[in-house]
C-alpha positions in Angstrom: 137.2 81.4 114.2 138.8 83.1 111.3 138.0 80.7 108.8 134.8 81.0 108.4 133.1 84.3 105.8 129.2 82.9 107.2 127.8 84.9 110.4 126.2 81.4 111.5 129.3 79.4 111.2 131.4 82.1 113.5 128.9 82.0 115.7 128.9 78.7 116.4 132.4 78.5 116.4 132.5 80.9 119.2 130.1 79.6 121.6 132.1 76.3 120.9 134.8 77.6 122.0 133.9 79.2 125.2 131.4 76.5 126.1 134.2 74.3 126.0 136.8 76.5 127.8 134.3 78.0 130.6 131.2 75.2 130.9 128.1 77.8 130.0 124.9 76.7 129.0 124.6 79.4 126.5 125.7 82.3 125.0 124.9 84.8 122.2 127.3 86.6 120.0 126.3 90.5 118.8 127.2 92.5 116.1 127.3 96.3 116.4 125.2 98.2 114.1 126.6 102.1 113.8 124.4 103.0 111.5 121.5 102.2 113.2 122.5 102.7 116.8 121.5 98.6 117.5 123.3 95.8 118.2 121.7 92.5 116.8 122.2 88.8 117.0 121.1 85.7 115.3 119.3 83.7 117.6 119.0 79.6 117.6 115.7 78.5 115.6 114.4 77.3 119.0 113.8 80.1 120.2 111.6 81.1 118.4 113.2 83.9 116.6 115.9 84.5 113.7 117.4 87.4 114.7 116.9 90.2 117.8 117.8 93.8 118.0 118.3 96.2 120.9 119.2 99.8 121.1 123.1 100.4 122.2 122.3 101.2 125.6 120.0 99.0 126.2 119.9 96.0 128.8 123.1 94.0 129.7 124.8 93.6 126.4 123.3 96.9 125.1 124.6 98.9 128.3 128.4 96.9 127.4 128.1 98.4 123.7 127.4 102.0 124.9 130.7 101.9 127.5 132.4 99.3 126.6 133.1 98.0 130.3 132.4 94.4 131.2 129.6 92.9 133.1 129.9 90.2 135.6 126.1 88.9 137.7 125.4 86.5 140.1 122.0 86.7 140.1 120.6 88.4 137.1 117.2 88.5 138.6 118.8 90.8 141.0 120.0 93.7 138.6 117.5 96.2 137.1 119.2 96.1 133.3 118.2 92.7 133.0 115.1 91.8 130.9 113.8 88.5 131.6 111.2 88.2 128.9 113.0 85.8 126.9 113.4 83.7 129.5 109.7 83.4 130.1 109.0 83.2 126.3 111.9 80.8 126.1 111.2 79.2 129.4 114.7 79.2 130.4 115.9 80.0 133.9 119.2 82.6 133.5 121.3 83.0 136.7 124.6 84.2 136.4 125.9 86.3 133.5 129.3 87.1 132.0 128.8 90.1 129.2 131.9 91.5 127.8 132.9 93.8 125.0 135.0 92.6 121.4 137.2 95.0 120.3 139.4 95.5 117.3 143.4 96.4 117.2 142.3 99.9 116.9 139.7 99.6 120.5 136.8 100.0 118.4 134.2 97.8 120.1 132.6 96.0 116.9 130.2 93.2 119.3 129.6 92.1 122.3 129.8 88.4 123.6 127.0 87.8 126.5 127.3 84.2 128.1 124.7 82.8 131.0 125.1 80.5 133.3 128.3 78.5 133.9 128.1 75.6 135.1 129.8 75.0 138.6 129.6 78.2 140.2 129.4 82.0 139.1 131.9 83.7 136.7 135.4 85.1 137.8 138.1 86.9 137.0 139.4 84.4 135.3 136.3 83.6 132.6 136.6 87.4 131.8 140.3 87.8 131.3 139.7 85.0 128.9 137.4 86.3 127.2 139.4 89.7 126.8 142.4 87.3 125.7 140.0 86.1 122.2 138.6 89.5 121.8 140.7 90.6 119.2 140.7 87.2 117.1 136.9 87.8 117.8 137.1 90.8 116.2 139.0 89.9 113.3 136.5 87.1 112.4 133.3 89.5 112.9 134.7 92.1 110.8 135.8 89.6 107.9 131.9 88.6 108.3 130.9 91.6 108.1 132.6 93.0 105.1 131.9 89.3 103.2 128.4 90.2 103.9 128.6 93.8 102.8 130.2 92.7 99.6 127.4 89.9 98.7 124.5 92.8 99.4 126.4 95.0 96.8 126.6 92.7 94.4 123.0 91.8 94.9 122.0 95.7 94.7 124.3 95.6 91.8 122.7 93.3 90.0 118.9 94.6 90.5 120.2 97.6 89.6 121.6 95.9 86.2 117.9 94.2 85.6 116.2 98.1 86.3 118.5 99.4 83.9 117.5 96.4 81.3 113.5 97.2 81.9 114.1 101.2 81.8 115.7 101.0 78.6 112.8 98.8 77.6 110.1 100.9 78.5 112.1 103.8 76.2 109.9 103.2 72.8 111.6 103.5 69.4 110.1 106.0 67.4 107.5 105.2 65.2 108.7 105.9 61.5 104.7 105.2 59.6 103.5 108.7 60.6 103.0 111.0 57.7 105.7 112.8 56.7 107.3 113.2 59.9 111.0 111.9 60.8 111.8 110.8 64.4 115.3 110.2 66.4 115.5 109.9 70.0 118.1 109.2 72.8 119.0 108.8 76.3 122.1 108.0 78.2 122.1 107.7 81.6 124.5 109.1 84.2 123.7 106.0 86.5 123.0 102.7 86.1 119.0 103.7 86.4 117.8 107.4 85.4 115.2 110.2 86.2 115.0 111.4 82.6 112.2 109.6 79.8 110.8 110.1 76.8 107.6 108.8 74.9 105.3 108.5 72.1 101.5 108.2 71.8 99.0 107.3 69.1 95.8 109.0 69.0 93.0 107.9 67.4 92.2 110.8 65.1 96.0 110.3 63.7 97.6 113.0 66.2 100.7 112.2 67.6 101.9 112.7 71.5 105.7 113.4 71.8 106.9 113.4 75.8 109.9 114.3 77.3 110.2 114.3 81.2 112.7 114.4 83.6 112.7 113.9 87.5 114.0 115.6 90.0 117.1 113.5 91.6 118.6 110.1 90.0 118.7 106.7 91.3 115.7 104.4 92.9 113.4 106.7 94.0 113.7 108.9 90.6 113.1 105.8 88.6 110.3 104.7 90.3 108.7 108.6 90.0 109.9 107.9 86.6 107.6 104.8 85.6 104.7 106.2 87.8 104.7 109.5 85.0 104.9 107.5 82.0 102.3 105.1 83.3 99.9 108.1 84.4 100.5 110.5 81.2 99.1 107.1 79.0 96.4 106.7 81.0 95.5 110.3 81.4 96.0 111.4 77.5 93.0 108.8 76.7 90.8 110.4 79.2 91.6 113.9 79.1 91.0 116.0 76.1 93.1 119.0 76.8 96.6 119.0 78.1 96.6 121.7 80.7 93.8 119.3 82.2 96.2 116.3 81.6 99.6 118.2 83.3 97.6 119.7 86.2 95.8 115.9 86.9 99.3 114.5 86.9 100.6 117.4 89.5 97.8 116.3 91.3 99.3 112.7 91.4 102.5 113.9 91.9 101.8 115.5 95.0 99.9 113.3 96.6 102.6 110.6 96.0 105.9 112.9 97.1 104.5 115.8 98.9 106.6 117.9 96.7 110.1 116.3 97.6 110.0 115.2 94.4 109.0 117.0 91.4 108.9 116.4 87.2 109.6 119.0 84.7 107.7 117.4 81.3 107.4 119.0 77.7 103.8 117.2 76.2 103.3 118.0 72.8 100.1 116.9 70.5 101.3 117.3 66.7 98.8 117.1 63.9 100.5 115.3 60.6 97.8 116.6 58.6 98.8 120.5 58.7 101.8 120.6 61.1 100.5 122.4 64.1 101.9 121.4 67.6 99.7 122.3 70.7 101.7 122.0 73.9 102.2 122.5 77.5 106.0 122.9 79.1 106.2 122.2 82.9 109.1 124.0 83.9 111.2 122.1 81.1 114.1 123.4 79.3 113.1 125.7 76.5 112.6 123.3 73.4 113.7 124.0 70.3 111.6 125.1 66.8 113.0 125.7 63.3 110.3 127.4 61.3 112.4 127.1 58.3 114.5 130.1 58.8 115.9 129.9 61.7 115.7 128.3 65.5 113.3 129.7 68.2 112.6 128.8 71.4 108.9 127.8 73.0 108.7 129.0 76.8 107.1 127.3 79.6 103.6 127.6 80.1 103.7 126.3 84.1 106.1 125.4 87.1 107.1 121.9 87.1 104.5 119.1 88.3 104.2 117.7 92.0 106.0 121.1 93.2 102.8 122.2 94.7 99.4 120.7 95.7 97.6 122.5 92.9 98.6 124.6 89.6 97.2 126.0 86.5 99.0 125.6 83.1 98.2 127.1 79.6 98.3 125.4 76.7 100.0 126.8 73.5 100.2 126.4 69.8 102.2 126.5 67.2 102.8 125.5 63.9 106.1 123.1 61.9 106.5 124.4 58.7 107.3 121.7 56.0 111.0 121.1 56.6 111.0 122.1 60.4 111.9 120.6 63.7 111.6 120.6 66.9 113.9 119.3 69.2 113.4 118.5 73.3 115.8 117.7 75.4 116.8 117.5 79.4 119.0 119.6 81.2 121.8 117.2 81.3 122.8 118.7 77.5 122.7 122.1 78.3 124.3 121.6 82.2 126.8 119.4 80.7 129.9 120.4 82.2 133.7 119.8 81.5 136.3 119.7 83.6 136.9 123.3 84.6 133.0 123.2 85.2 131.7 125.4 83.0 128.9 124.4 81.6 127.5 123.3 77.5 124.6 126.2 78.1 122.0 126.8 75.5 124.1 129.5 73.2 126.5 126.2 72.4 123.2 124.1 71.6 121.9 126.7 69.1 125.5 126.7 68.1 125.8 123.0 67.3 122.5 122.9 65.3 122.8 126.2 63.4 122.7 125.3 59.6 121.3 121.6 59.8 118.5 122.9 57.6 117.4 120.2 55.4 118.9 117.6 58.5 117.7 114.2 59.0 116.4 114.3 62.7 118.9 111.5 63.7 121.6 113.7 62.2 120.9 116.6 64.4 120.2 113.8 67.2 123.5 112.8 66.4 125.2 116.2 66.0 124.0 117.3 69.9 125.2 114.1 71.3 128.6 114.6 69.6 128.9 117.9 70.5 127.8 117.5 74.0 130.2 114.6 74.4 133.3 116.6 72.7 132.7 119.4 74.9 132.5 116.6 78.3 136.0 115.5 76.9 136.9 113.0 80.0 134.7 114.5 82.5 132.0 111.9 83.6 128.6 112.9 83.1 126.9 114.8 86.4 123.4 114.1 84.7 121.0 112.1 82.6 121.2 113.1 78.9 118.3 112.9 76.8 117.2 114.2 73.5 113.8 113.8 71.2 114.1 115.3 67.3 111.1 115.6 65.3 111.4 117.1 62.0 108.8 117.4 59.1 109.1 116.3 55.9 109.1 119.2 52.8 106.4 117.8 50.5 
């Protein structure tokens, strides 16, 4: 019995075994399932299924789970706990049944063994005592199974989470460097092996350009998913929509219809204009971005709560202008919530701090500059959040 890693195998090692030893014409082996309150069983193809569940508590071998005392019939037609529609969908006749606990070394009762009908006369003492004599190799062999099994499903989550993380970073675009007189740097490191935060770029066909930055509330799956769903809506909707208070508030709209607000976005959409350097924007509840108007930094303030919070919501849309030799850089809350080990946090006073005097910068050297400073101030302490960061910086004529 303990030989075997595959659920199949043990099982039919066991019934093997006490076919052999006790003459039944069958017999099913369940697991316990904690987490969902179930036990469960794979089932022989000719039956007609792959697998069954029942509640703990449930019929014979459920009612063994839940107490963890043994069952012994002689007429199973007899006792109300017995169900007998698998013998009608099955079309065979159970009489007598022998259903008894497996336990670990510790008593923990980790499946049940159920056998029907042996062959000769009704079970004894005897059948059950050995029974109760295998239940700990039983055991054993049902927990190795079970942990083998856990292992191949988190190496299998593992490794879809690998591929997600491959087509997220994809989907990240580089940043164009053919619009006029503008400079471009972006990054993002996630905290997890697939992140809430994103960033973007869009081409409009009068020459303006569209600079995102977005990040969801939560991390893992279900903020990645949230995750493509903005990026995916915010394209289609910035063709369609001519202003962006119309283009936030449509995508609030989609946001709460999809999460009723358990999940929400805060989003900075800017639309620059190479031609004369003005920026309209709207900021959804995003962390205050950051504008250098040639003498010193400022910071642009929301203009609405963050999308999918609420069924409906009003934003305003704001403008403002980059002076030749500007910039304007977005990023998430993971800079400025960065904490170290003492968990204080980076805060927005060490982010004007780090960027103070870059006039005349490169936008990847103040990129590079936050990310350094941000990681020096982390020191060993693993990252509690996403990090992203978008520069945009225009070029002095």
């Amino acid at each position: 019995m303990n030989s075997s890693l595959d659920g199949r195998a043990l099982y039919d090692s066991i019934l093997e075994i006490v076919r052999r030893e006790l003459g039944v014409e069958r017999g099913t082996l369940f697991f316990v399932d904690e987490a969902r309150g179930e036990i469960y069983a794979k089932i022989k193809p000719e039956a007609g299924l792959t697998e069954v569940r029942l509640p703990i508590g449930q019929g014979i071998a459920g009612s063994v789970a839940a107490t963890g005392d043994s069952i012994l019939i002689d007429d199973a037609y007899q006792d109300p706990r017995f169900d007998s529609s698998a013998d009608r969908a099955s079309g065979f006749q159970t009489r007598s049944v022998l259903c008894a606990p497996i336990r670990n070394r510790d008593g923990k009762i980790v499946g049940v063994l159920q056998l029907l009908n042996k062959r000769g006369g009704p079970f004894s003492n005897h059948d059950l005592q050995f029974l109760e004599s295998l239940s700990h190799h039983m055991a054993i062999a049902m927990e190795n199974v079970v942990y083998h099994l856990t292992l191949l499903e988190r190496k299998r989550i593992e490794q879809e989470l690998r591929l997600a993380r491959d087509i997220q970073a994809q989907i990240l675009p580089d940043p164009p460097d053919d619009i006029e007189s503008v400079e471009l740097a972006a990054s993002s490191r996630s905290c997890t092996e697939i992140g809430g935060d994103c960033y973007d770029f869009l081409r409009f066909p009068n020459g303006e350009l569209g600079i995102v930055i977005f990040d969801v509330s939560g991390k893992g799956v279900a903020g990645a998913l949230i995750n493509a769903s903005v990026q995916a809506a915010l394209r289609a909707y910035a063709e369609s929509l001519s202003g962006l208070a119309e283009l936030v508030a449509r995508l609030n709209e989609l946001l709460y219809a999809m999460t009723r607000g358990r999940k929400y976005v805060t989003l900075f959409f800017g639309r620059y204009s190479p031609s004369n350097g003005s920026l309209s924007y709207v900021n959804a509840g995003h962390t205050l971005p950051l504008l250098h108007d040639g003498t010193e930094w400022q910071k642009l303030s929301t203009t609405g709560r963050p999308a999918g919070l609420l069924p409906s919501a009003r934003y305003e849309e704001k403008k403002t202008v980059i002076p030749p030799g500007g910039a304007l850089v977005l990023y998430t809350d993971g800079v400025t919530e960065a904490c170290r080990a003492d968990d204080e946090e980076f805060g927005l006073p060490r982010l004007l701090e780090a960027v103070e005097g870059m006039n005349g910068a490169t936008a990847s050297e103040i990129r590079d500059t936050i990310m350094q400073a941000v990681a020096a101030f982390e020191g060993e302490q693993r990252p509690a959040d996403d990090t992203t960061i978008v520069v945009m910086r225009r070029r002095e004529r």
